[in-house]
C-alpha positions as CSV (number, residue, x, y, z in Angstrom):
1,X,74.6,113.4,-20.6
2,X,74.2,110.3,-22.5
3,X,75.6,107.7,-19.9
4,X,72.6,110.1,-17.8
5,X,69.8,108.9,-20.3
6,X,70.8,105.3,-20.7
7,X,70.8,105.7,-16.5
8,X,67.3,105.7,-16.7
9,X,65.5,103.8,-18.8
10,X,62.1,103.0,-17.4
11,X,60.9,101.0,-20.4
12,X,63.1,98.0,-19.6
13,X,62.4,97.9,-16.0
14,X,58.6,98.6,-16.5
15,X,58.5,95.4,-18.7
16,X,60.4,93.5,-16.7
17,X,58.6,94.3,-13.9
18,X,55.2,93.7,-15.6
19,X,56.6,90.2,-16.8
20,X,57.8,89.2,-13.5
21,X,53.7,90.3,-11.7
22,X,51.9,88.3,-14.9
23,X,55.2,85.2,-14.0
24,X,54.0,85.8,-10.3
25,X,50.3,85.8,-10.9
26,X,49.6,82.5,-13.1
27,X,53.0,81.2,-11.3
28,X,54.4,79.8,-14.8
29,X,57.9,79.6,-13.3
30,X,56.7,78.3,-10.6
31,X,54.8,75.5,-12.7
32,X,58.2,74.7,-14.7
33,X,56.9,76.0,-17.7
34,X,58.0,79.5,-19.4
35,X,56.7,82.5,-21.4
36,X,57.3,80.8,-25.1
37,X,56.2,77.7,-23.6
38,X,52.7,79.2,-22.5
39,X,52.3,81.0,-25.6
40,X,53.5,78.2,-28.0
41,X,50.2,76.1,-26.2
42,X,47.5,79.1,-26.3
43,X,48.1,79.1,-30.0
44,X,48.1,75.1,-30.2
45,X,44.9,75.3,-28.4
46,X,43.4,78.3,-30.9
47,X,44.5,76.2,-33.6
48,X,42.9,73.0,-32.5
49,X,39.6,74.5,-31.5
50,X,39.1,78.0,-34.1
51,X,36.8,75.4,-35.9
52,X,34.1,75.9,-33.6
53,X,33.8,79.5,-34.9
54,X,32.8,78.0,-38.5
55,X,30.9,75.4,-36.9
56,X,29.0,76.1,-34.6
57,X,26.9,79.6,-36.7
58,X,26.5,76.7,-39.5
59,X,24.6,74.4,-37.6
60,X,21.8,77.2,-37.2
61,X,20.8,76.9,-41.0
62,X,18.3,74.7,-42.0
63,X,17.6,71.8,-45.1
64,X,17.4,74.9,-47.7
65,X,20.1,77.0,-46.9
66,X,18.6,79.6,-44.9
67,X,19.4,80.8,-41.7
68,X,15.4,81.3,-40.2
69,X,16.5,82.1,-36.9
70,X,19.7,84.4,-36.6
71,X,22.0,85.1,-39.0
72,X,25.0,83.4,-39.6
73,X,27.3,86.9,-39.0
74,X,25.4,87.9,-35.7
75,X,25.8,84.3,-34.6
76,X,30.0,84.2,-35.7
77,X,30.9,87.4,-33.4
78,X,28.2,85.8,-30.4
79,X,30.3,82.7,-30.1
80,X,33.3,84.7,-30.8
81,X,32.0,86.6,-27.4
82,X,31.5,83.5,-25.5
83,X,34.4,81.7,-26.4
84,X,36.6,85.1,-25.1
85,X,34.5,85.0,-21.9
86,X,34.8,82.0,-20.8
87,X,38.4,81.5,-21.9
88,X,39.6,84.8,-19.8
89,X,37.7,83.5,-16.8
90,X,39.7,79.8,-17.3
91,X,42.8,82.2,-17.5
92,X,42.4,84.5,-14.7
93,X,39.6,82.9,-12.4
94,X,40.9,79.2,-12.9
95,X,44.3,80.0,-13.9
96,X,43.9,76.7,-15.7
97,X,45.7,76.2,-19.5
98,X,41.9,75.3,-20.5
99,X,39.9,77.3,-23.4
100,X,36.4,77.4,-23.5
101,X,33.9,78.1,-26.6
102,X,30.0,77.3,-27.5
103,X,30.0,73.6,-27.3
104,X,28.4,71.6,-30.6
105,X,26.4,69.2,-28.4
106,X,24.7,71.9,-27.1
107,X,24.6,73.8,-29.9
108,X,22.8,70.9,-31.7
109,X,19.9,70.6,-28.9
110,X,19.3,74.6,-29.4
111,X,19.2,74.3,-33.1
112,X,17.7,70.5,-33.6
113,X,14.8,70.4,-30.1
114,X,14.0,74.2,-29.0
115,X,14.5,75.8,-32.3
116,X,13.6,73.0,-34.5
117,X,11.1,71.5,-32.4
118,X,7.0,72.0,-32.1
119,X,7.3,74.1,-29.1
120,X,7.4,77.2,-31.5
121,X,10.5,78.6,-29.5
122,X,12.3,82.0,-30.5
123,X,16.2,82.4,-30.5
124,X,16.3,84.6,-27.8
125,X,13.5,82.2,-26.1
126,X,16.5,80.0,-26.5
127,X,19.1,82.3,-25.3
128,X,17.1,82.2,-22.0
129,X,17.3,78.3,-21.6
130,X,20.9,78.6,-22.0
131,X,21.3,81.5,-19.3
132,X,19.0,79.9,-16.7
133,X,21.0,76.9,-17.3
134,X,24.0,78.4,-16.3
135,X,23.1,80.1,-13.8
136,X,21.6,76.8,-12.3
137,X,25.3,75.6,-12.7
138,X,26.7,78.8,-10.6
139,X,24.5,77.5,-7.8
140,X,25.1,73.7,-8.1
141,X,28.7,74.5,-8.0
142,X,29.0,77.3,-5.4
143,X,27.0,75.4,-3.1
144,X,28.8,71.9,-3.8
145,X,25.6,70.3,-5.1
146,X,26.5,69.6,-8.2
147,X,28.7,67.3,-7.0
148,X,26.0,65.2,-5.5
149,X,24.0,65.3,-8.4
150,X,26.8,63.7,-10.6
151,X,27.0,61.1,-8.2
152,X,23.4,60.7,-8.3
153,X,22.5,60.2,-12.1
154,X,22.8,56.3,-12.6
155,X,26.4,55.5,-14.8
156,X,25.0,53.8,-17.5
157,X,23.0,56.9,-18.3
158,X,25.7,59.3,-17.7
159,X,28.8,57.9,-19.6
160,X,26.4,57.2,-22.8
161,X,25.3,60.8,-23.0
162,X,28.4,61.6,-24.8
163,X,27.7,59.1,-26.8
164,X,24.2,60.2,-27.6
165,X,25.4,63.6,-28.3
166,X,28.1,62.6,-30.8
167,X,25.3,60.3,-32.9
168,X,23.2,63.8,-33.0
169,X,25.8,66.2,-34.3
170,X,27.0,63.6,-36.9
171,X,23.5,63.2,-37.8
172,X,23.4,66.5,-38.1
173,X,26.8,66.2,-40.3
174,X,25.4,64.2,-42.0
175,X,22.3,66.1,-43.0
176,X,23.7,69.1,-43.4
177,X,26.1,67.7,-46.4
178,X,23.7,65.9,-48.2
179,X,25.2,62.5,-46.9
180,X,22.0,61.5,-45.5
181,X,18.9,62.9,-47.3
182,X,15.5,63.5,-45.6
183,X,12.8,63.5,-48.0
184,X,8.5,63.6,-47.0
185,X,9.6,60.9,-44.0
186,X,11.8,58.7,-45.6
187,X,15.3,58.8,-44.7
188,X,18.8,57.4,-47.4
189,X,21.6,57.4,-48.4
190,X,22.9,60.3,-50.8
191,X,23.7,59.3,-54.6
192,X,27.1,59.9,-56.6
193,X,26.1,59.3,-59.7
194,X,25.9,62.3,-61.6
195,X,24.7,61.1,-64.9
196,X,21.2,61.1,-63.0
197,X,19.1,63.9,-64.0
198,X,17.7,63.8,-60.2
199,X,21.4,64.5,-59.0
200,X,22.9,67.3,-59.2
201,X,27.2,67.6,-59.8
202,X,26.8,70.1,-56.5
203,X,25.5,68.3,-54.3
204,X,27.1,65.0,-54.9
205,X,30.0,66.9,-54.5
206,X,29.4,67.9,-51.4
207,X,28.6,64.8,-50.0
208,X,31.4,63.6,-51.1
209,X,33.8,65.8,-49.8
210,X,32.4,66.1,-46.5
211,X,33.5,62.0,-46.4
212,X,36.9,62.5,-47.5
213,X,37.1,65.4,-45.4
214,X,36.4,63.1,-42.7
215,X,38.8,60.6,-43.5
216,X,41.3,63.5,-43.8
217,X,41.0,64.6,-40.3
218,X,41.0,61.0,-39.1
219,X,44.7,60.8,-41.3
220,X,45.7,63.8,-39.4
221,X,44.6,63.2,-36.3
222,X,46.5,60.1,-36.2
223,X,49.8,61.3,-37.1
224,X,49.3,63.8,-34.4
225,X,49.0,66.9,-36.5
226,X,48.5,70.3,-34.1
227,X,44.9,71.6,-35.0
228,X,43.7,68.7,-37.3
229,X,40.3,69.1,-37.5
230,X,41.0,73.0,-38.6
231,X,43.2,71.9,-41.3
232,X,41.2,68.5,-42.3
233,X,38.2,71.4,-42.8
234,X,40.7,74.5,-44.5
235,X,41.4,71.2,-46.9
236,X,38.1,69.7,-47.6
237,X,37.1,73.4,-48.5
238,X,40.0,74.1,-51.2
239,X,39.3,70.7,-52.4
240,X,34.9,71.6,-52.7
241,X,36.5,74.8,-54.4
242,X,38.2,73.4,-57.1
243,X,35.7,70.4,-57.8
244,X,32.5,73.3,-57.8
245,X,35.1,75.3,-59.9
246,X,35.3,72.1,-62.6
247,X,31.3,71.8,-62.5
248,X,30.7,75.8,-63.2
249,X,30.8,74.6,-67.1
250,X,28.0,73.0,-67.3
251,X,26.2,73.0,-63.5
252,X,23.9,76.0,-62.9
253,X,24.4,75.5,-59.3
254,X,28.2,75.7,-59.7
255,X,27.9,79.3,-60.4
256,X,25.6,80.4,-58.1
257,X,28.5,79.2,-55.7
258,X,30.8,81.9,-57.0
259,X,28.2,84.5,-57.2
260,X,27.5,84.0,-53.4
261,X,31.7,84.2,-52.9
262,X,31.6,87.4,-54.1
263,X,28.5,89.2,-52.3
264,X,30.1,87.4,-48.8
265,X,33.4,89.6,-48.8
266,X,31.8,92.2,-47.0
267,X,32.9,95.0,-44.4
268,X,33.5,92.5,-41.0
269,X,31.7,95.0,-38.9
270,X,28.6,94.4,-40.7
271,X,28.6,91.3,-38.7
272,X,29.6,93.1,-35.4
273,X,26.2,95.3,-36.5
274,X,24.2,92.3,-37.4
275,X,25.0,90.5,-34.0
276,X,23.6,93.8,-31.9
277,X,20.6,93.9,-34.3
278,X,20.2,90.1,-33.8
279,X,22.0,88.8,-30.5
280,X,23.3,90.5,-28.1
281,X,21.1,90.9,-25.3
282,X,18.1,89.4,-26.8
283,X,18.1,87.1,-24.3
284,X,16.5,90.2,-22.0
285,X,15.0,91.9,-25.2
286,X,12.4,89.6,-26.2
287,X,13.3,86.3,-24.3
288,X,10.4,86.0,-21.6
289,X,7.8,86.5,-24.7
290,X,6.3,83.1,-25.0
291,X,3.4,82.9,-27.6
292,X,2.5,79.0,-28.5
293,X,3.3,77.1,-24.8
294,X,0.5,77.0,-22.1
295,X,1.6,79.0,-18.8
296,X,1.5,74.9,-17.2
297,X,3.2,73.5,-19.8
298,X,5.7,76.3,-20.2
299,X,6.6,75.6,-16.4
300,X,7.7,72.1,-16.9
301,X,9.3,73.1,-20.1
302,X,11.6,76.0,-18.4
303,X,12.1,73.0,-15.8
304,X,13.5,70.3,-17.7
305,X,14.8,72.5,-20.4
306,X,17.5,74.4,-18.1
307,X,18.1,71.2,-16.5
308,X,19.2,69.3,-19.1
309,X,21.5,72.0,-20.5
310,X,23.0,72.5,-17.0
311,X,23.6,68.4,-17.2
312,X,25.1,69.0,-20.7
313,X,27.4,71.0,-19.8
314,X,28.3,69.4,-16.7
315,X,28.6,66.3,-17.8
316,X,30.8,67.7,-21.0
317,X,32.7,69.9,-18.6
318,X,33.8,67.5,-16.0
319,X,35.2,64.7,-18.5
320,X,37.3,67.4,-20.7
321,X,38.7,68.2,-17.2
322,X,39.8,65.0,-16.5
323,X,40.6,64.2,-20.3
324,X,42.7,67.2,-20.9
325,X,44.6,67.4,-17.2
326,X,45.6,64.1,-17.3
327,X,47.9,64.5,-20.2
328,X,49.8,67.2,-18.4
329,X,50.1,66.1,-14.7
330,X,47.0,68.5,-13.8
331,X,46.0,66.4,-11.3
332,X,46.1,66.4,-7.6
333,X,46.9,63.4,-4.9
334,X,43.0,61.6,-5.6
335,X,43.4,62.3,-9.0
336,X,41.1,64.8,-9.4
337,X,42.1,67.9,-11.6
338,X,43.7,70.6,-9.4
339,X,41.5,74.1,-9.2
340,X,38.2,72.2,-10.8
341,X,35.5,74.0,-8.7
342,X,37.1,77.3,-9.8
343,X,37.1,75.8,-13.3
344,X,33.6,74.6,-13.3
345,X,32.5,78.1,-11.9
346,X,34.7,79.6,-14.7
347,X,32.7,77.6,-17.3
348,X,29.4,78.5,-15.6
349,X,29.9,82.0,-15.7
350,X,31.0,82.2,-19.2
351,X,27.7,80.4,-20.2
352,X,26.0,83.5,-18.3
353,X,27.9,85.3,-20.0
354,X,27.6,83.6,-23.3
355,X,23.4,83.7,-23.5
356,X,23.7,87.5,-23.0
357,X,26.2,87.6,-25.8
358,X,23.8,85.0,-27.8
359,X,25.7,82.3,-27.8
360,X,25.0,79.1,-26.9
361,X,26.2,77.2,-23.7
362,X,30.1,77.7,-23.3
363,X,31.7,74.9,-22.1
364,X,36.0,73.7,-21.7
365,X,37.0,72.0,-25.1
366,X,38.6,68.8,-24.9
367,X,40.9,70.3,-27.8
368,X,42.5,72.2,-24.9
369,X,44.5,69.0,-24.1
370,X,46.8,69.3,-27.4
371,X,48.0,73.1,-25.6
372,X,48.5,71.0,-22.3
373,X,50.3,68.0,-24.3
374,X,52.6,71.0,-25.9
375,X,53.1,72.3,-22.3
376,X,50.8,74.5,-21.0
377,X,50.5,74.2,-17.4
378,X,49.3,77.9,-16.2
379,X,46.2,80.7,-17.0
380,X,48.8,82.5,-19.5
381,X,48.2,79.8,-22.1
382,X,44.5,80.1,-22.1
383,X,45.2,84.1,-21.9
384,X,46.8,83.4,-25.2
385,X,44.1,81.4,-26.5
386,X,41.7,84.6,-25.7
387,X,43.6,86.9,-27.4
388,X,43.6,84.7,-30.2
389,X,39.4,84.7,-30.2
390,X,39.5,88.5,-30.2
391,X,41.4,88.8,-33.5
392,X,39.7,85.9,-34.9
393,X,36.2,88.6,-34.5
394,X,37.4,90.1,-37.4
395,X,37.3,88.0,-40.1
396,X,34.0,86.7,-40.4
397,X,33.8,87.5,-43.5
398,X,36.8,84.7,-44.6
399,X,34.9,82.4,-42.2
400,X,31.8,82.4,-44.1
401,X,33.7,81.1,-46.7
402,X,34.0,77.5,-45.3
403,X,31.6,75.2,-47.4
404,X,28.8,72.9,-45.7
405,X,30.8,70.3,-46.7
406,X,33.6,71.1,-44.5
407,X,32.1,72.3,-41.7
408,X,30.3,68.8,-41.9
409,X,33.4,66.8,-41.8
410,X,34.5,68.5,-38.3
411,X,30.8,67.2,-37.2
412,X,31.1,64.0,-38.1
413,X,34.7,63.5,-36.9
414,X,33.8,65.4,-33.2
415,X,30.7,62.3,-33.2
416,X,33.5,60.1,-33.7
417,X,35.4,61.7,-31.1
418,X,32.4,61.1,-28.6
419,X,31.5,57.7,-29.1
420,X,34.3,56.5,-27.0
421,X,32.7,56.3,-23.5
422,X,29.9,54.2,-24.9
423,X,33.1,51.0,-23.7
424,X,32.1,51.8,-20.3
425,X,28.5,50.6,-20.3
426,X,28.2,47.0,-18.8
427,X,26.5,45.7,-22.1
428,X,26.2,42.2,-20.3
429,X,23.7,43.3,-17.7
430,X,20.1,43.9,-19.6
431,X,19.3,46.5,-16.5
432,X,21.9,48.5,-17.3
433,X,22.5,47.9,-21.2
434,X,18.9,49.1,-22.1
435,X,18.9,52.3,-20.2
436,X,22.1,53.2,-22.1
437,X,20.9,52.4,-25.6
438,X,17.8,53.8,-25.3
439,X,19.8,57.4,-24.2
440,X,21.7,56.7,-27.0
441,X,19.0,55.9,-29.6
442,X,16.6,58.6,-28.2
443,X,19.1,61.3,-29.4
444,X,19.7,60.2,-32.5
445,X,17.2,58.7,-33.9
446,X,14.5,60.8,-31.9
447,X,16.6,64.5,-32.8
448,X,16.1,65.9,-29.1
449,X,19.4,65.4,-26.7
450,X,16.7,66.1,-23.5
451,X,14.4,63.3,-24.8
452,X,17.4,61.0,-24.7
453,X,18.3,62.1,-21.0
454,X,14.8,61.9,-20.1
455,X,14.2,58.4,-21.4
456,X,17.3,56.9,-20.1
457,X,16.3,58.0,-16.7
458,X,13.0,56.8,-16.7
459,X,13.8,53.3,-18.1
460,X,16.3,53.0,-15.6
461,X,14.0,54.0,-12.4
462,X,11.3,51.4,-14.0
463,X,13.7,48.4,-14.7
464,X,15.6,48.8,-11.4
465,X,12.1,48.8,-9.5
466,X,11.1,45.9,-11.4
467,X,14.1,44.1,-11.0
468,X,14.3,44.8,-6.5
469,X,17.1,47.3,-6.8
470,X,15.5,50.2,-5.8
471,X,17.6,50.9,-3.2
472,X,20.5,52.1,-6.2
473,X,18.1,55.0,-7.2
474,X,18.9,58.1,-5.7
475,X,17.0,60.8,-4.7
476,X,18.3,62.8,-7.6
477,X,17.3,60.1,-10.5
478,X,13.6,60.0,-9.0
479,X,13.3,63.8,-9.1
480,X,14.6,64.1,-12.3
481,X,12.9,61.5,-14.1
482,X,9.5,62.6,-13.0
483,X,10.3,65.9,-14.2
484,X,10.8,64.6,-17.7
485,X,7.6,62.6,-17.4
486,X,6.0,65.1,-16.6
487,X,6.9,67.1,-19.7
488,X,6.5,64.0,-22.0
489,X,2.9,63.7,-20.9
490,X,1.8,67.1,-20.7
491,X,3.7,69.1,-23.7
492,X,4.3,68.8,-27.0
């Protein structure tokens, strides 16, 4: 009777059956990689990247601490959403060991142009941008245009937009802790010294750690620490702890820290009921009510708006592809990485995806490369990654624990991080070297990413004319550039 029962036991050959379709499906053995292998680089990759889950819901509060827009909860489980979306569709669409989450740069231009801007734009006016945006990026890539577009968009305006992007979301860093203080149009450097009256022990703290948490990641980083900007922030924000923690003697503000600790360990599905209240679908909800934009103006705004997140995220998309497969043999004969149409359609979909969620444009994280250095070759490691993103849901309330001042030091050190393609830019030819710093200085020192885009375009069509090399301007540049003139003459 017994030797009956162990006879059939359908368990083991149920699993190993299941094991050997999910082996067959994203080919791991096939690939020379392995089960532990795979998993061991989904959690590398969740570790490396979580900190965009703490990031990117603080970079919708403004100067005073508020969060105007959406709240920082509803915000949490949207990018939560959007990071699982698009992840799952790089696991099972692209079968690629890539993970995908709301990317800062485009998180800054949401927050810092259509939010912040003049425009009088509403989140879910927002939300919109980003899904017409992606769907934009469907087309361009299922019909092979987007292809020729990149190819059309001069180089010395393309490889500095990274560039551009990195000096906004330090800026923004910056901001945020205090580092750099705006004050009724004058701009400096924050103060230290605390026996001013007119600084305060909290803030100069602040600043202060958001520096050395930046200087801890950079330490990290460079002894090749797994997940070092996660850690370089988990640090900065045990070290703003204890330093607050000192000041509550005698520092008003110190206190009100821990009082806030307290009323923020809440229920976590208050923030999955905040996020339907606030997010999810508010893209369709209230995002086609327009109030303070002219029906002309809001035509060339919808134009160039979408564009220029599409670009974003092409632009972002295609060099993490080609940064993060080239440190695992991801590439094919030309050197191109293998799948990348069904990874650039897995990235526009999850920004679909994403804007219905309320988050903003999902794009593939360059962090993905530290799962592909640690072996990930196959869709199981980003499956991994997703899993990871659905537990991580759940504790929004020990998220919004992380300090400004830590979430600040990941900014700063992801502008750092950015400013490496601005070697490529042939900085001894004037025609090409002022197009590239004006993209550069646009979007940092003018706060609008699209601006920057638009005016390194349209000084590069006007030099190259001037200068009889018209004939390099492609169809593309022409028709973009007059679409951001347009806008820069008749709105805002």
């Amino acid at each position: 009777m017994k030797r009956k029962e162990r006879k059939s036991k359908p368990e083991g050959k149920e699993r190993a059956g299941f094991l050997k379709r999910m082996d067959g499906f994203f080919g791991i053995t096939a690939s020379g990689s392995t089960f532990r292998t795979e998993i061991v680089a989904g959690l590398t990759t969740f570790m490396a990247m979580v900190y965009a889950l703490l990031v990117v819901p603080g970079m919708y509060k403004v100067g005073d601490g508020t969060y105007p827009y959406v709240s920082f909860e509803a915000v949490y489980i949207a990018t939560a959403l959007g990071a699982i979306a698009g992840t799952m569709l790089m696991a099972f669409l692209a079968k690629m060991p890539l993970a995908q989450a709301s990317g800062l740069g485009a998180t800054a231009y949401v927050t810092g142009t259509l939010l912040g801007g003049s425009m009088g734009l509403s989140y879910a006016n927002a939300m919109l941008f980003v899904l017409l945006g992606g769907l934009i990026f469907v087309l361009l890539t299922a019909t092979g245009l987007r292809k020729k577009i990149l190819e059309g968009i001069p180089k010395e305006v393309k490889v500095t937009v990274p560039v551009g992007i990195g000096m906004f979301i330090a800026f923004i860093g910056f901001n945020n802790a205090g580092i750099v203080n705006l004050h009724e149009g004058s701009i400096g450097f924050a103060s230290f010294n605390v026996l001013n009256e007119a600084v305060t022990y909290k803030a100069a703290m602040g600043a202060l750690i958001a520096l050395l948490g930046a200087i801890a990641i950079a330490v990290l980083a460079k002894r090749n620490v797994k997940g070092a900007i996660l850690w370089g922030m988990l640090g900065s924000a045990a070290l703003y702890y204890a330093l607050i923690g000192l000041g509550c003697a005698w520092d008003e503000g110190c206190r009100a820290v821990f009082t806030e600790i307290a009323g923020s360990m809440e229920d976590p599905f208050k923030a999955f009921a905040a996020w339907g209240k606030e997010s999810a679908a508010q893209v369709f909800l209230s995002g086609f009510s327009f109030h303070e934009i002219s029906a002309g103006q809001l035509v060339v705004v919808i134009i160039t708006t979408s564009l220029s997140l599409c670009m974003l995220n092409m632009f972002d998309t295609l060099g993490t592809l080609y940064g993060a497969c080239s440190k695992g043999g991801l590439l094919d004969e030309e050197g191109n990485p293998v799948r990348a149409n069904r990874c650039m359609l897995a990235d526009a979909i999850g920004t679909c995806a994403g804007a219905v969620f309320g988050a903003t444009t999902v794009t593939t994280y360059v962090e993905s490369s530290s799962g592909v250095a640690a072996g990930g070759r196959t869709g199981f490691a980003a499956f991994v990654t997703g899993l990871c993103f659905i537990v991580a849901m759940f504790l929004s309330p020990i998220a919004k624990l992380i300090p400004s001042a830590a979430t600040s030091a990941a900014l700063i050190w992801v502008g750092v991080l950015m400013m490496s393609s601005v070697k490529d830019v042939a900085w001894d030819d004037p025609a090409a070297a002022l197009p590239a710093f004006l993209t550069i200085a646009v979007m940092a020192f003018g706060y609008s990413i699209s601006y920057g885009i638009g005016v390194g375009l349209i000084s590069c069509v006007l030099v190259k004319v001037c200068t009889g090399k018209i004939r390099e301007l492609t169809p593309v540049t022409w028709i973009i550039a007059l679409l951001f003139l347009v806008m820069f003459l008749f709105t805002n």
